[in-house]
Biotite code that builds the C-alpha atoms (Angstrom):
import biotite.structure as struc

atoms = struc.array([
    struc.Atom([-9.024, 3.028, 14.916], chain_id="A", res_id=1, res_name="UNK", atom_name="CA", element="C"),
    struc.Atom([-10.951, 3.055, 11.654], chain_id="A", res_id=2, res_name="UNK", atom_name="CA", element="C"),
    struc.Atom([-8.425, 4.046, 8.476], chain_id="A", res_id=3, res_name="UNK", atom_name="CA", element="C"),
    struc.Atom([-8.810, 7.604, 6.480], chain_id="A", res_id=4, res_name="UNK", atom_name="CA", element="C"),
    struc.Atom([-11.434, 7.739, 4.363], chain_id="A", res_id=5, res_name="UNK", atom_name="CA", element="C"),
    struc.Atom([-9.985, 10.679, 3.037], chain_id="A", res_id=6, res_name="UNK", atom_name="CA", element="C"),
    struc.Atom([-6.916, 8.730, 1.624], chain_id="A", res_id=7, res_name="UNK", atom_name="CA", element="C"),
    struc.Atom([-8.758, 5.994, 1.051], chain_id="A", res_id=8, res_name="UNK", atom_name="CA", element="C"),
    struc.Atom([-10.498, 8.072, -1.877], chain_id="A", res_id=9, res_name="UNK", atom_name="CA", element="C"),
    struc.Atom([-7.824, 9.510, -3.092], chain_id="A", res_id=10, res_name="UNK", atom_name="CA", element="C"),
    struc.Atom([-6.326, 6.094, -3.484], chain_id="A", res_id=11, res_name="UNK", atom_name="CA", element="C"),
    struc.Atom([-9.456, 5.049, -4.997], chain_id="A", res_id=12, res_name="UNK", atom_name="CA", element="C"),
    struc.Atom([-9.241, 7.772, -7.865], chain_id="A", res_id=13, res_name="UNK", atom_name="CA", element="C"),
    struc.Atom([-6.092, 6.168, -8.478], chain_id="A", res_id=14, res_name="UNK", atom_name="CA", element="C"),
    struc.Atom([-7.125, 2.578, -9.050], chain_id="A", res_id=15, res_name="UNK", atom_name="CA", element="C"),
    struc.Atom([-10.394, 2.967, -9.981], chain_id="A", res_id=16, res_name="UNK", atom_name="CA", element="C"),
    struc.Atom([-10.231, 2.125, -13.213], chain_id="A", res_id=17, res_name="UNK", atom_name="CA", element="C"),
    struc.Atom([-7.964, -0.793, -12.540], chain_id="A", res_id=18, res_name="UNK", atom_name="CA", element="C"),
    struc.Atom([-9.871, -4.222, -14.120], chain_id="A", res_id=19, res_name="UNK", atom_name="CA", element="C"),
    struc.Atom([-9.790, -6.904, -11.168], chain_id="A", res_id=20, res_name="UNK", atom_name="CA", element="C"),
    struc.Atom([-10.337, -4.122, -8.119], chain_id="A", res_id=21, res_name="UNK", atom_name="CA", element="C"),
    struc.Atom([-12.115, -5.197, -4.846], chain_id="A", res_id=22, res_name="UNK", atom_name="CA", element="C"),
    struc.Atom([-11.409, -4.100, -1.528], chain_id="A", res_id=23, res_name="UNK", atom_name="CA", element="C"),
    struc.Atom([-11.075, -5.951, 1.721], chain_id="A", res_id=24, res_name="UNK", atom_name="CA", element="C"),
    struc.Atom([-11.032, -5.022, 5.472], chain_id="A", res_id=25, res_name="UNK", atom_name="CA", element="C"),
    struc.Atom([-7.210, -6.385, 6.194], chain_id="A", res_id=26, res_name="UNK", atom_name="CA", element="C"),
    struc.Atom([-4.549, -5.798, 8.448], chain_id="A", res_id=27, res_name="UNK", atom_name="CA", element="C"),
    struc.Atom([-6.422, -3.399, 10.312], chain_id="A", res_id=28, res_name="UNK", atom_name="CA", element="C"),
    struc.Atom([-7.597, -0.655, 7.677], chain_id="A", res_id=29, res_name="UNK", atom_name="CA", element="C"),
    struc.Atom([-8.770, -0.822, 3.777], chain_id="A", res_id=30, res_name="UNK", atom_name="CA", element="C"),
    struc.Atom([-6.421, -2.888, 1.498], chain_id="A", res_id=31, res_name="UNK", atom_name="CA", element="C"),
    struc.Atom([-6.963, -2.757, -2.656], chain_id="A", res_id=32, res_name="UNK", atom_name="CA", element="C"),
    struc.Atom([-6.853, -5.866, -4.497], chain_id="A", res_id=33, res_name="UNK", atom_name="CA", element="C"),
    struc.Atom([-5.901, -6.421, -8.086], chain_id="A", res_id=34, res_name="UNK", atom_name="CA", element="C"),
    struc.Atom([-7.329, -9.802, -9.111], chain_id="A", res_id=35, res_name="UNK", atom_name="CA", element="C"),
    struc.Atom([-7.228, -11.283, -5.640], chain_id="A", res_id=36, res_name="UNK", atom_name="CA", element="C"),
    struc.Atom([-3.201, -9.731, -5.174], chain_id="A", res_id=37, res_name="UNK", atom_name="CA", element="C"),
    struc.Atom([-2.912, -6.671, -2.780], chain_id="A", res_id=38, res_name="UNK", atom_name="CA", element="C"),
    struc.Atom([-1.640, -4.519, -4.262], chain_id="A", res_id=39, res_name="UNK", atom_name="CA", element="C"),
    struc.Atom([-1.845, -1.046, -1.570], chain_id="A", res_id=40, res_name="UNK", atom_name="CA", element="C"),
    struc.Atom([-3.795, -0.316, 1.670], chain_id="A", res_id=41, res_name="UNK", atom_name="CA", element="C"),
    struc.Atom([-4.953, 2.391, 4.090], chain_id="A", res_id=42, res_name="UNK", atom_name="CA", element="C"),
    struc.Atom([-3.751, 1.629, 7.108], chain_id="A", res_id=43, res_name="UNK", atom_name="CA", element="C"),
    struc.Atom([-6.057, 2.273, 10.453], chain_id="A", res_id=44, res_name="UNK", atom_name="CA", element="C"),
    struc.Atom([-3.302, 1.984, 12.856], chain_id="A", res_id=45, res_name="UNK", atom_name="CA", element="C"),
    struc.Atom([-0.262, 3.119, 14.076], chain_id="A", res_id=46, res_name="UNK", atom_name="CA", element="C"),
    struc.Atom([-0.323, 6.336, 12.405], chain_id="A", res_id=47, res_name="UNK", atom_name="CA", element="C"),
    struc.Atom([-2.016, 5.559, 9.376], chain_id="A", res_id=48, res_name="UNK", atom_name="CA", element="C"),
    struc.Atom([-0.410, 6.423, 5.990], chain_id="A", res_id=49, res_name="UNK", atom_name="CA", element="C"),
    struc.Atom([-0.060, 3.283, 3.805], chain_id="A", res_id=50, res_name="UNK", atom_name="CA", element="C"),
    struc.Atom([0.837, -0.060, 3.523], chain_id="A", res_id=51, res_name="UNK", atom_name="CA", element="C"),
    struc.Atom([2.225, -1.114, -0.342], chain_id="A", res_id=52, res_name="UNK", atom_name="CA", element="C"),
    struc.Atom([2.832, -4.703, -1.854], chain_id="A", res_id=53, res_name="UNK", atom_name="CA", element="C"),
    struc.Atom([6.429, -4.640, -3.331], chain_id="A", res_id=54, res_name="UNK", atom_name="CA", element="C"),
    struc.Atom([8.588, -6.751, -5.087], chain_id="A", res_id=55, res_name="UNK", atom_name="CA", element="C"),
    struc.Atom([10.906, -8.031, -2.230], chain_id="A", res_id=56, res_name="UNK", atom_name="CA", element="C"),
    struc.Atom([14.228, -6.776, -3.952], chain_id="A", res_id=57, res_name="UNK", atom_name="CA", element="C"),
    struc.Atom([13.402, -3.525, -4.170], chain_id="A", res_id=58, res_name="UNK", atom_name="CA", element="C"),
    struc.Atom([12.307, -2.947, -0.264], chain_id="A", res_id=59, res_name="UNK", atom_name="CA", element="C"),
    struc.Atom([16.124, -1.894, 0.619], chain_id="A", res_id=60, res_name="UNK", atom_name="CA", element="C"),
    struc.Atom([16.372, 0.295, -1.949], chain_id="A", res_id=61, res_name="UNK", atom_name="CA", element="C"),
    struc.Atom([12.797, 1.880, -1.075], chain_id="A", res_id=62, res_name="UNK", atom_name="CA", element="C"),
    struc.Atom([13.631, 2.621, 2.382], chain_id="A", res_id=63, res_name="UNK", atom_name="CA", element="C"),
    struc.Atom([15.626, 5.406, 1.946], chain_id="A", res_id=64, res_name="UNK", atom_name="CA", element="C"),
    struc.Atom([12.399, 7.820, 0.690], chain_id="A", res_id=65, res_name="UNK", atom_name="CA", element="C"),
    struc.Atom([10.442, 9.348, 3.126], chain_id="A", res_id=66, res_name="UNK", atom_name="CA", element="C"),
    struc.Atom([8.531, 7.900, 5.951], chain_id="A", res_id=67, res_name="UNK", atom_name="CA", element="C"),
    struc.Atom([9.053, 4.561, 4.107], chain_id="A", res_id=68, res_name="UNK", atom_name="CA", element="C"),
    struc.Atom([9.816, 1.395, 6.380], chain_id="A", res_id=69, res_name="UNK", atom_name="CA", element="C"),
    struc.Atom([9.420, -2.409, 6.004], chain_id="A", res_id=70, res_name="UNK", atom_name="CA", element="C"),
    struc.Atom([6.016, -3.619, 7.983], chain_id="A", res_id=71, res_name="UNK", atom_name="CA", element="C"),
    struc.Atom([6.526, -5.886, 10.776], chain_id="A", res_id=72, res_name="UNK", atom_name="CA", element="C"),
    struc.Atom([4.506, -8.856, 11.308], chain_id="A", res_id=73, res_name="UNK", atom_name="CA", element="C"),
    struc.Atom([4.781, -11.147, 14.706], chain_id="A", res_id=74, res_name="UNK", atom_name="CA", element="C"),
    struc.Atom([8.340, -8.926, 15.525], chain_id="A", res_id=75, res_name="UNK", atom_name="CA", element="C"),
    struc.Atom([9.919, -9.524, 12.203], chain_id="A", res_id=76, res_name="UNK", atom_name="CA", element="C"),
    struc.Atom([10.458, -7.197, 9.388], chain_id="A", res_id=77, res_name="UNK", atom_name="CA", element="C"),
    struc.Atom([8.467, -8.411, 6.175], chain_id="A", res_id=78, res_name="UNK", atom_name="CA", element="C"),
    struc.Atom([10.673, -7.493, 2.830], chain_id="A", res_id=79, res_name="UNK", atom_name="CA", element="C"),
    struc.Atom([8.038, -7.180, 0.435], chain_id="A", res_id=80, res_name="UNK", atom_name="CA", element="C"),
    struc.Atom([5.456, -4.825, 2.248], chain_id="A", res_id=81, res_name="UNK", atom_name="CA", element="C"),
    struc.Atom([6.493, -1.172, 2.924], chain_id="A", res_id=82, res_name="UNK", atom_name="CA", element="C"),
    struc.Atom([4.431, 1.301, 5.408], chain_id="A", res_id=83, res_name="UNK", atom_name="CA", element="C"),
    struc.Atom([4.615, 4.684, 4.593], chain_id="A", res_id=84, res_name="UNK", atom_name="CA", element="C"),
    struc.Atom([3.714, 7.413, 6.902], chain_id="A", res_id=85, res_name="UNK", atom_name="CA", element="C"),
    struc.Atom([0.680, 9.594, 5.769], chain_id="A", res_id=86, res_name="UNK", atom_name="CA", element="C"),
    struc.Atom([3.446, 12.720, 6.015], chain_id="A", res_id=87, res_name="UNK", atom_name="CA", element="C"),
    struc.Atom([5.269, 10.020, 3.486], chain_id="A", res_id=88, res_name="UNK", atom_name="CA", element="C"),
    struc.Atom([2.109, 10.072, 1.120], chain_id="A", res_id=89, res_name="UNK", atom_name="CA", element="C"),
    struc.Atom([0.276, 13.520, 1.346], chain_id="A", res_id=90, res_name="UNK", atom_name="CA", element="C"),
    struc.Atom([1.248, 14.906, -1.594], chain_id="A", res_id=91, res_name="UNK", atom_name="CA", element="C"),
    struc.Atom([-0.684, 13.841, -5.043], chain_id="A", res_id=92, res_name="UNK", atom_name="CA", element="C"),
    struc.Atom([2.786, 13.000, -6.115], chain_id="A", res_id=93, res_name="UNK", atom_name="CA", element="C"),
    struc.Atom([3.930, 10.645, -3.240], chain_id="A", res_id=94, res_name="UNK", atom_name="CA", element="C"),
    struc.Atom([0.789, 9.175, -3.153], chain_id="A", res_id=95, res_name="UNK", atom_name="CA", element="C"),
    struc.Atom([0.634, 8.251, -7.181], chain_id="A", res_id=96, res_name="UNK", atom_name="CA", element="C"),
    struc.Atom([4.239, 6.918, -7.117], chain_id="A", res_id=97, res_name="UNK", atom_name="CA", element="C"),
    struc.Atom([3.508, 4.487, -4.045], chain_id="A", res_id=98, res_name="UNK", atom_name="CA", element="C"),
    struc.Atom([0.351, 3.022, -5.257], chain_id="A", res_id=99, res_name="UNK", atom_name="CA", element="C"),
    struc.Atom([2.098, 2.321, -8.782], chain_id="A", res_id=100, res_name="UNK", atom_name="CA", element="C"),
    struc.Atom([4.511, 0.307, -7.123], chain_id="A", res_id=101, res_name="UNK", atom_name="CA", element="C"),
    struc.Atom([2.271, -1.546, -5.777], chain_id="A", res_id=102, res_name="UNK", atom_name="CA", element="C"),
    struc.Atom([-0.502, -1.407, -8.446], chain_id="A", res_id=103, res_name="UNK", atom_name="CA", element="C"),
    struc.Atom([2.643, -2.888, -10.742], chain_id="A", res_id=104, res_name="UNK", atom_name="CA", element="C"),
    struc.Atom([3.977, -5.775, -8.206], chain_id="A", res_id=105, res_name="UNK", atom_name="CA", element="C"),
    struc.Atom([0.090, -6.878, -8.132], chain_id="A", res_id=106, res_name="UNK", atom_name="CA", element="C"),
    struc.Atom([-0.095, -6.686, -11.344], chain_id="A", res_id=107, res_name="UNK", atom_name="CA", element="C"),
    struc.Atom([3.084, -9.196, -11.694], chain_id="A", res_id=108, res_name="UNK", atom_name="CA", element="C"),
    struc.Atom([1.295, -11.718, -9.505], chain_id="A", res_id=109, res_name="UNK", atom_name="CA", element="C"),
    struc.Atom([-0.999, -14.707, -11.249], chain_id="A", res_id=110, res_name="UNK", atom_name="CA", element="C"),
    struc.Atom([-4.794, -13.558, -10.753], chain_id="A", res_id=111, res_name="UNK", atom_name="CA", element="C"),
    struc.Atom([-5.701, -15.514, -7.509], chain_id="A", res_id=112, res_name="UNK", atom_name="CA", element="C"),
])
């Protein structure tokens, strides 16, 4: 299933002026880099919606907005990476507060 290029611009408006953006085919949509760190992606599966790079403390606390929950990788939950739903990112509003989290964590990653 190929990701929504729809959200994928929108996410792009958001970042685009970020210094340090490329983006990479990962995890089976379109995932935003900041200086080699992922920082958000557009999921292509399971729904869609996104898939944000978060400081690993704050994934509990994050769970409790909507359509937020913690990716699983090989059958274990992953602290540190939230999906959220595309119902949990449609508006302009969702969507800008997500990809700041993430744009931030990157952000507090050294440049790889």
């Amino acid at each position: 299933m190929a990701y929504d290029e729809d959200l994928a611009n929108r996410v792009r408006e958001l970042v685009g002026t970020e210094r340090g953006l490329s983006e990479k085919r990962m995890f089976g949509g379109l995932a935003m880099l900041l200086d080699g760190n992922m920082a958000v992606g557009v999921r292509g599966r399971e729904g869609g919606g996104l898939l944000v790079r978060v400081d690993p403390a704050t994934s509990d606390a994050l769970l409790s907005e909507p359509g937020a929950d913690l990716m699983i990788m090989q059958g274990r939950e992953t602290r540190g990476w939230i999906t959220v739903t595309a119902d949990g990112c449609a508006t302009d509003e969702d969507l800008r507060r997500w990809v700041a989290r993430g744009v931030a964590y990157a952000r507090s990653l050294p440049p790889k």
